[in-house]
N, C-alpha and C positions, 0 to 999 in steps of 0.2 A: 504493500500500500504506500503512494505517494503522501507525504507530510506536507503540507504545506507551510511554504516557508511565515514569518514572521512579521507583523506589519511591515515594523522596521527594517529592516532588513538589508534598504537602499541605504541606508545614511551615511554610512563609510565611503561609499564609492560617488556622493555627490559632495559629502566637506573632503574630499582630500584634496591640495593642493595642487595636484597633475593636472592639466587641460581635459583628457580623457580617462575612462575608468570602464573596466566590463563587468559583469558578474554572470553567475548562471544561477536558475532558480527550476525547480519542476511542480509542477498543481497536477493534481487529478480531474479527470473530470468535471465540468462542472463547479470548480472554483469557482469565486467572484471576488476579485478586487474593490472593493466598496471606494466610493468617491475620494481623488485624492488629489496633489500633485506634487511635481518635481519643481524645484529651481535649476536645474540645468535643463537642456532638451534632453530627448532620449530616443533612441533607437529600441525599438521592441521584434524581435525574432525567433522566430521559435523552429526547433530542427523540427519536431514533431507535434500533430495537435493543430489544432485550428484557433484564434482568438478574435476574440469580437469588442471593439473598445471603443466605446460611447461616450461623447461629449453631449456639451446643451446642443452645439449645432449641428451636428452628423455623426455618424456612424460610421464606422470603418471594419471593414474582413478584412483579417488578415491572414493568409494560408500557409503554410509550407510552402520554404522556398522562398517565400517575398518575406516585406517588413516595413513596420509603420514608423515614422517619424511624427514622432511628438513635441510639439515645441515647448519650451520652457514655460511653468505655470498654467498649461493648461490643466481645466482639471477635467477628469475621466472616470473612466470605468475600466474594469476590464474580465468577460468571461472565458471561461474556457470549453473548447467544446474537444472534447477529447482527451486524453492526456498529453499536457502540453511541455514540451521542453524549453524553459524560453532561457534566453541569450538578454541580456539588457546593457546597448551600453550610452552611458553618459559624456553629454559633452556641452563643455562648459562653452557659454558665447563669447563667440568672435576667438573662436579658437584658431580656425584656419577659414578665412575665402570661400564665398562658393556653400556655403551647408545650405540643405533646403529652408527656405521661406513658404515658412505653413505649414501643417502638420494632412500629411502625406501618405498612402500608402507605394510601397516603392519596392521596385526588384534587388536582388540580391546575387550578383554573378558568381561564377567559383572563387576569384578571388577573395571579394568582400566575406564569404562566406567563412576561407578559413582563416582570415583575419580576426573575425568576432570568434570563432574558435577558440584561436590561441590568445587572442586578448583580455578570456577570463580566467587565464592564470596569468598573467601580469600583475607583480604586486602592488600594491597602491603608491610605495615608497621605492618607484624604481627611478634608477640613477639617469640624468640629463647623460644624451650621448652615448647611452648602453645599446645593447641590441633589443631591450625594450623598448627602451625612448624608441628608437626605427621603428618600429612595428609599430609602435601606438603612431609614429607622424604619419606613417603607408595607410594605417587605418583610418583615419583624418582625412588623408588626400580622395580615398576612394569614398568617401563619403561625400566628397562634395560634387561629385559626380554621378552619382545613382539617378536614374531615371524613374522617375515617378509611371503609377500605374493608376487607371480607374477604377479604384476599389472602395469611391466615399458614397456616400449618401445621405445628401444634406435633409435635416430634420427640421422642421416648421415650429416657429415660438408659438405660434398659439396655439390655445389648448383644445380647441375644435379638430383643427386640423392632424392637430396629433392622434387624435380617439379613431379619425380616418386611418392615419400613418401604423399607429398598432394594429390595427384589425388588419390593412394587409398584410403586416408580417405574419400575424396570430394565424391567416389564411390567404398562401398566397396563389390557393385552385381557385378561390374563389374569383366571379367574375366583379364582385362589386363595383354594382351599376350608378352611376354618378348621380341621378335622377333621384335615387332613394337618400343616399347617404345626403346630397342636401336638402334634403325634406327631414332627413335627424338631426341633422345639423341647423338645421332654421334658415336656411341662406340659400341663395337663386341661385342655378347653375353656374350659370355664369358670374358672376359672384363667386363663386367654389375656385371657379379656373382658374379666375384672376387671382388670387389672395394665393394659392396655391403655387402661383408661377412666381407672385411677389417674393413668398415664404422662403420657397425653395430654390428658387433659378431653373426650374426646370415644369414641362406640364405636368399634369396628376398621370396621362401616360406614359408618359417617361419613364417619371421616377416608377411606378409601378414595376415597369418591366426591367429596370434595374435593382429595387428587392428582391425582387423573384431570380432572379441573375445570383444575386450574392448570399439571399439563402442556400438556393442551389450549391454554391462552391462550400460551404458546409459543408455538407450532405453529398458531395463528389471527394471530398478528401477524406472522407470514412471508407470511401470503396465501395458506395451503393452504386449501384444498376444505373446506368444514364437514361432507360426508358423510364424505369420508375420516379426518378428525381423529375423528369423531363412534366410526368403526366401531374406529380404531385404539388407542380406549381404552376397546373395552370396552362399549362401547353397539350396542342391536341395532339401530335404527334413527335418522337424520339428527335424527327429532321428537323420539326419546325423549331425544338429546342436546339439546336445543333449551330443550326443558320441563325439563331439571334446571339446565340453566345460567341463565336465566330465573329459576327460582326462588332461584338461588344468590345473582344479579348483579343481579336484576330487571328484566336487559334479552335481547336473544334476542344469539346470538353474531356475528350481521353486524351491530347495532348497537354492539356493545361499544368499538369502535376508533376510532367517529363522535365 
């Protein structure tokens, strides 16, 4: 059985003196990170496991393979769906050039990869100029070059629109037809549209077939069935899910975890 680590836990590797710091942590299942933040940004990666980490403004999956960038003081959430291995590392602002502006979901090539590897056995009191210090500047450098990926999903302040926003996640077969939900909502169609494109930057179908998209990646990095994933969100057939995620991701959904 996985132990989950300690609230505290981070504390050491955000007051120490280095520009950069890594750690490794493991959660079981089903953890939850209860509302928190950092004073440095942070890099969140997980070798295995899926995490799903919630802000006031959007939502972000993050799957095996990739990794979210979180900027300093934001505060968050964060679940786990699976058992997750995560990798976390901290970096103090305006450490080096170039780090993302915004908090990101974002790929992770081999490099970067065994980078944050090795970077969390580097000790916190590692010497200017050692083959540490290298490694942590190489890990810096490749950070400020990562390539962000579509994996957010901006979340609507008001609290109407949210009770919309839940229910798709809660069901995302379902067709929920615009007509009803603003007749629950109290508010004209059109009215809905607007307010929703304001909210969000995006239309109500949009964003729809982008939860259904990043539920999905859940539920594909367990290993289920792509027809089943395909039909249980909401898609008539295995192609028709195939050809929106493609289009989303630019890859088909059995390549995505390659």
């Amino acid at each position: 059985m996985i132990a989950t680590p300690p609230a505290d836990v981070h504390v050491p590797f955000e007051d120490t003196p280095m520009p950069v710091a890594a750690m490794a942590a493991d959660y079981p299942h089903g953890a939850f990170i209860a509302t928190h933040r950092h004073r440095r940004a942070q890099l969140l990666y997980a070798i295995e496991g899926v995490m799903l980490i919630e802000a006031q403004a959007g939502r972000w999956v993050v799957p095996p393979t990739r990794a979210v960038w979180l900027d300093a003081g934001l505060e968050h959430t964060v679940r786990m769906s699976g058992n997750v291995r995560m990798r976390t590392v901290f970096v103090e602002s305006g450490a080096v050039d170039g780090l993302p502006q915004g908090s990101c979901v974002v790929d992770v090539p081999p490099l970067l990869r065994e980078l944050i590897l090795a970077a969390v056995d580097v000790p916190l009191d590692y010497a200017a100029g050692s083959r540490h210090d290298w490694l942590m500047r190489l890990l810096l450098a490749e950070l400020a070059v990562i390539p962000r990926l579509p994996l957010y999903l901006p979340w609507p302040g008001d609290a109407r629109l949210r009770r919309l926003c839940d229910a798709i996640v809660a069901a995302p077969e379902s067709p929920h037809e615009v007509a009803r939900w603003a007749g629950e909502l109290g508010m004209a169609e059109r009215t809905l549209h607007r307010a929703f494109q304001r909210e969000t930057g995006m239309t109500l179908g949009r964003w729809r077939q982008h939860a259904r998209l990043f539920l999905a990646l859940e539920r594909l990095a367990h290993g289920e069935k792509i027809v089943n994933v395909a039909l249980d969100h909401g898609y008539a057939s295995q192609s028709a899910f195939a050809a929106m995620f493609r289009r989303h991701f630019g890859v088909a959904p059995s390549a995505f975890y390659r």
